[in-house]
Structures are given as structure tokens and as C-alpha cells.
C-alpha positions as CSV (number, residue, x, y, z in Angstrom):
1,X,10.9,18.9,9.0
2,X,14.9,17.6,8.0
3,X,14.6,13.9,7.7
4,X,17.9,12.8,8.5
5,X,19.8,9.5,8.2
6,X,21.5,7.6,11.0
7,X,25.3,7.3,9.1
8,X,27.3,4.6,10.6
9,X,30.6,3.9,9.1
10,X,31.7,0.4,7.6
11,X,30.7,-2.4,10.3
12,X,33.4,-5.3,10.7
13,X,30.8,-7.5,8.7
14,X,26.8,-8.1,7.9
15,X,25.2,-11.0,9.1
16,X,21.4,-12.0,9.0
17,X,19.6,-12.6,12.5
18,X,22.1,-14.7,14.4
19,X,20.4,-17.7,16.8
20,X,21.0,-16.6,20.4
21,X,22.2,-20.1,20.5
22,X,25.3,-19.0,18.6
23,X,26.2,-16.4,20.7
24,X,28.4,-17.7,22.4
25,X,30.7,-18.5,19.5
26,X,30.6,-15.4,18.1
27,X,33.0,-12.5,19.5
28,X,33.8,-9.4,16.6
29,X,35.5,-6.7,17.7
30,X,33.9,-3.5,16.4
31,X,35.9,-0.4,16.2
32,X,35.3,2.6,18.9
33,X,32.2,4.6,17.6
34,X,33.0,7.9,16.2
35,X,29.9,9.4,17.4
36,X,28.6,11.5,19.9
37,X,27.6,10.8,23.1
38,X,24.6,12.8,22.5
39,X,22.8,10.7,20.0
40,X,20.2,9.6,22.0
41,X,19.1,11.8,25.2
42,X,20.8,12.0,28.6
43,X,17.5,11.0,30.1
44,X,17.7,7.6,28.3
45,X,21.2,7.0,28.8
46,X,20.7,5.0,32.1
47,X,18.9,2.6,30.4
48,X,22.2,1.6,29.0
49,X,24.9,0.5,31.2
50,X,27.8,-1.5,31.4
51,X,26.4,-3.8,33.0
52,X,23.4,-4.1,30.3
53,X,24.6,-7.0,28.0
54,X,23.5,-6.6,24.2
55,X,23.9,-7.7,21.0
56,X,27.9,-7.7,19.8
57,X,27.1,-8.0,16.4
58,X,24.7,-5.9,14.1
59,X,21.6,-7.6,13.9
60,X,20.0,-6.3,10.7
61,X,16.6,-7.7,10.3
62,X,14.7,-5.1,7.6
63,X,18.1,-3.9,6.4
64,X,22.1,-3.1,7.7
65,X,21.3,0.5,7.3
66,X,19.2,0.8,10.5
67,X,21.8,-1.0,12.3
68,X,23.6,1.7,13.8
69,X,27.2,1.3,16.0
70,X,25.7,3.4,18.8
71,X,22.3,3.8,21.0
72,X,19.7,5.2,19.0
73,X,16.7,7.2,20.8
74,X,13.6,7.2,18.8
75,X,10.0,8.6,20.4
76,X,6.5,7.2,18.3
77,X,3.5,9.7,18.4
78,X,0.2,8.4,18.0
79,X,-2.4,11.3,16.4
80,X,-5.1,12.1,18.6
81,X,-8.1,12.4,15.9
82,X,-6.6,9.6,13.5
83,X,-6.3,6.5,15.9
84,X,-3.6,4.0,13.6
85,X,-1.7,6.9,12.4
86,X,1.6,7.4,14.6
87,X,5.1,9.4,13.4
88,X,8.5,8.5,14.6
89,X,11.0,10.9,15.4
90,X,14.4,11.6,16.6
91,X,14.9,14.0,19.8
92,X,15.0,16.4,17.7
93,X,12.1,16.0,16.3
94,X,13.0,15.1,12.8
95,X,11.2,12.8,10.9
96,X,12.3,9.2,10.6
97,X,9.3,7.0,10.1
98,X,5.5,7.6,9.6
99,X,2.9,4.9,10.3
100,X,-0.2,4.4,8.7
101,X,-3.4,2.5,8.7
102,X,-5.9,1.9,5.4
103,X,-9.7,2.6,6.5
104,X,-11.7,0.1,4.5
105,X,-9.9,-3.3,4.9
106,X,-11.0,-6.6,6.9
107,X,-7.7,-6.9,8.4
108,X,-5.9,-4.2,10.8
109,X,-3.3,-3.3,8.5
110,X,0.0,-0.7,9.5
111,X,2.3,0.2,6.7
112,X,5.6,1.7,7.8
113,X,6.9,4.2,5.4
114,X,10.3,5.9,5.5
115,X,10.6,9.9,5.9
116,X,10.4,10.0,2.4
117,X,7.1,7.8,1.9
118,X,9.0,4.7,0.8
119,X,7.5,1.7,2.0
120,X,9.6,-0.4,4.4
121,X,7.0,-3.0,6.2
122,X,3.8,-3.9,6.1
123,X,1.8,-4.8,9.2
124,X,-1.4,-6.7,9.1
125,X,-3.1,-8.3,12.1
126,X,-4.8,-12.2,11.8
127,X,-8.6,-11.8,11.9
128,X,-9.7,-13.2,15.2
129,X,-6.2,-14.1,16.8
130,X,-3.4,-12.1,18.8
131,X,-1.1,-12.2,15.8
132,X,0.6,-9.8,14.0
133,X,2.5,-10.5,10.9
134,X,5.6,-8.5,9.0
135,X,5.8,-8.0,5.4
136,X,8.6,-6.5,3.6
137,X,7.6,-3.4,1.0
138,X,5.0,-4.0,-0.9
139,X,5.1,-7.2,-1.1
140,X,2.4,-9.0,1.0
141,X,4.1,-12.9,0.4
142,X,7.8,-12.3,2.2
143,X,7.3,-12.7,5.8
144,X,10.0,-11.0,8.4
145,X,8.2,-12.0,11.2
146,X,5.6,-12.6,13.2
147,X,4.3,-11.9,16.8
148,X,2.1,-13.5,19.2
149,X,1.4,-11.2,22.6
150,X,4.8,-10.3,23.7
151,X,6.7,-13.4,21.5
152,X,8.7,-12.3,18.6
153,X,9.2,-15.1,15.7
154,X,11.3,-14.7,12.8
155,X,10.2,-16.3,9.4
156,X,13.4,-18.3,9.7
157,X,12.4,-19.9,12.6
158,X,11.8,-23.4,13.2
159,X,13.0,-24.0,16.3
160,X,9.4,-23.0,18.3
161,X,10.9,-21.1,21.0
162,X,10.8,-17.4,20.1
163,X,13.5,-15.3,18.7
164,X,12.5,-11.9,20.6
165,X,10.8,-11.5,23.4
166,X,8.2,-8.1,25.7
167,X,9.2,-8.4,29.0
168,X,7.2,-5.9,31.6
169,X,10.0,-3.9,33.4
170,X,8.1,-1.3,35.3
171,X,5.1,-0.4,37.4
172,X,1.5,-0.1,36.1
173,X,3.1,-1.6,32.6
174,X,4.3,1.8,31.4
175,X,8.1,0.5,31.0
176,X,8.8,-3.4,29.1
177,X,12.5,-4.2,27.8
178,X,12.9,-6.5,24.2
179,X,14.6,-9.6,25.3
180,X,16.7,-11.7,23.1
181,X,14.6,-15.0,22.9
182,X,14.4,-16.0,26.8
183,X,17.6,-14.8,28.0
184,X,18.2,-11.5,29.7
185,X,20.2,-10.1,26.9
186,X,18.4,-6.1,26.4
187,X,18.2,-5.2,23.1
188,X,15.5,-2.0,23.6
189,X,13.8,-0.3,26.2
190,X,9.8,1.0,25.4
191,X,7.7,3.9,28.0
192,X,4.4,3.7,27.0
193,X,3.5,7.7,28.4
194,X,0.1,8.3,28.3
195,X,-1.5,11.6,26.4
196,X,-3.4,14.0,28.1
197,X,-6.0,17.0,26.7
198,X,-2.9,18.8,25.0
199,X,-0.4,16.0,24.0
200,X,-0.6,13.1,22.2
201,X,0.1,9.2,23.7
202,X,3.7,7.9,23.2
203,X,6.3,5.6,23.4
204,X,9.9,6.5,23.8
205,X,12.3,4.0,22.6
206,X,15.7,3.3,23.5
207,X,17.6,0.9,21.1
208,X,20.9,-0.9,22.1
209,X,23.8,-0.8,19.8
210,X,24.0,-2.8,16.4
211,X,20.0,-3.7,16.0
212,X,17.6,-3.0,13.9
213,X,15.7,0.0,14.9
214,X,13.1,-0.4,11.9
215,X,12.6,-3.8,13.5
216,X,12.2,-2.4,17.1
217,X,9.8,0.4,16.2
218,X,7.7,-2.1,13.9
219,X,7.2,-3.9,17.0
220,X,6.6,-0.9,19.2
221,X,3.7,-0.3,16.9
222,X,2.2,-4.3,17.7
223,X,2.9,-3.6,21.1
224,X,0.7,-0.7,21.2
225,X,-2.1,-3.5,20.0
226,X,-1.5,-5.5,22.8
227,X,-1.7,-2.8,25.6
228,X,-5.4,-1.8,24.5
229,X,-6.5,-5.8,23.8
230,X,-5.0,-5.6,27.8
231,X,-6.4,-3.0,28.8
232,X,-9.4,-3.6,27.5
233,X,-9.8,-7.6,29.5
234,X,-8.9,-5.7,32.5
235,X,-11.9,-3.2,31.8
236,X,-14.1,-6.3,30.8
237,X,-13.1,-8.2,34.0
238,X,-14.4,-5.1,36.4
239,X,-17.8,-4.9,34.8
């Protein structure tokens, strides 16, 4: 498969993650996007509205570079045989991230590897707690972020109140929106669709101008935690 690489051209300015609290007080102008209209699919388009506020500056998290001017469309296979092993692609199938899990290791562990093998993140799980924690590269001692269920923390944080948030948007918990913090400001949309004999489980991703769509599919990869700790209660609590 091509691997190719979201270009953007020159953004206004780079910034680190921004507090929502400083929103307000922020208004860049950014420059019409050259692109096409086609970059993500038409069937995720409504998603995105005018209506639909989002980020107005680039909110680069892992790096600028996956900060992109324009919605970005991005669909995260799970394998069927090999359970912590998932591959992210464009719509047209092209390879932009690969996900994959070490066997013999006390922690869950989930490294997140560009399409040429180059480690981006690593993703390892607290024994015995609903945490997930975000490590850049190979190093395992600088922290992005953290999560806890559906809260997103930065390692900057030390305000208490979470920076991201998973809120459930759909029926039967197949559709949930990332929320700046608590407001109602959509930054991505995740459909968990289920696989059946022939196809594999997925989760198509929709990201809002200007964020981080490393970020966003690192956490689409947590979040896939949480739905089977979920599911699984739910199971626990019939029996």
C-alpha cells in the first residue's frame, strides 16, 4: 500500500494545547483551505456542520504535522486472529498508522507506529485501574496524557477538571463525539461498527479541523478498552 502524508500548508502559528479557558481570547484567522472537499468521505461530511463549533486554532498535541487545515477521515481495523493489533487507514485505504501490542508483558501495552514503523506513542494500561497512560516514542518517562473512562488529561494539567472528554452520541453506544473538556465544543466523531464472519470490527473517525489526529486515534484505540471493560459489566450483571 502508498502511505501518504496529510500536507497542509504554513498555519498562521503553532501553539501547544490551549486551556479551553482561553478560548475565548483567542480568535486567528486561518487562510481558506486549498483542499478538496473530498478529503474525508461524503458519508462523514454531516458530521461536520456549520453549526458544529470546533477548535479555531491547531491543536497539536503529538506534533503540528497531524494538525491538518481541513477534516480528516480516518477508519481503525482491529485483526480478527491477533486481538491488540489494529491498522489505520485513509478512505482509500492507505496506510497511515499501525497499532501493536507486545505478548509477554504485565502491563497492556499499544505502541503506535507510523506507516513507516516509526514509533510515535506508546500506550500502556495501569495494572488493576481504568487508566491508560501516553508516552512519546520510545521513551517510557514523557507523559502526553492520560485517560480515565471517557476523561482525557493532559500531562500539563493541573487544574483537575479534564482537558478532553467521550461523550455517547448515539444509540446502543455505537456513535460517541470527543468533547473539549466539558463544553460542547466537537473535536471528533468515533462509530464503533461491529465485525461480522467476513469483516473485521472498526471504528471510523471523523476529525475536526486543526487537531491532532495522532492524538484522536491514540485515544480511539483506549476507547476500544473501555467498550469491552463495558461490555463486559453489562454481561456480568445478567448472569
Amino acid at each position: 500500500m502508498a502511505y501518504i502524508t496529510p500536507t497542509a500548508p504554513p498555519l498562521p502559528f503553532e501553539s501547544a494545547i490551549i486551556h479551553p479557558h482561553m478560548m475565548p481570547l483567542i480568535t486567528p484567522t486561518t487562510p481558506p483551505s486549498p483542499f478538496p472537499a473530498a478529503i474525508i468521505h461524503p458519508h462523514m461530511m454531516p458530521f461536520i456542520t456549520p453549526t458544529t463549533p470546533s477548535s479555531p486554532f491547531p491543536t497539536a498535541i503529538i506534533h503540528p504535522q497531524y494538525c491538518a487545515p481541513y477534516p480528516v477521515g480516518l477508519v481503525l481495523k482491529k485483526e480478527k486472529i491477533i486481538l491488540h493489533k489494529y491498522t489505520v487507514t485513509d478512505i482509500n485505504d492507505n496506510v497511515i498508522f499501525t497499532v501493536t501490542s507486545p505478548f509477554l508483558t504485565m502491563h497492556q501495552l499499544r505502541c503506535l507506529r507510523d506507516a513507516h514503523g516509526n514509533t510515535i506513542l506508546h500506550l500502556r494500561k495501569e495494572l488493576f485501574r481504568d487508566q491508560w497512560k501516553a508516552f512519546r516514542g520510545q521513551n517510557m518517562e514523557q507523559l502526553e496524557f492520560f485517560t480515565r473512562n471517557v476523561d482525557v488529561f493532559l500531562a500539563n494539567n493541573i487544574t483537575g477538571v479534564c482537558d478532553f472528554k467521550l461523550v455517547e452520541a448515539g444509540f446502543f453506544a455505537r456513535t460517541w463525539v470527543v468533547n473539549i473538556a466539558e463544553s460542547d465544543i466537537v473535536v471528533a466523531q468515533i462509530k464503533h461498527k461491529l465485525g461480522r464472519f467476513f469483516t473485521r470490527e472498526k471504528f471510523i473517525v471523523t476529525i475536526c479541523p486543526n487537531i491532532d489526529y495522532a492524538f484522536i486515534m491514540a485515544l480511539t484505540v483506549t476507547f476500544d478498552d473501555y467498550i469491552r471493560r463495558k461490555k463486559g459489566r453489562r454481561r456480568r450483571r445478567r448472569t
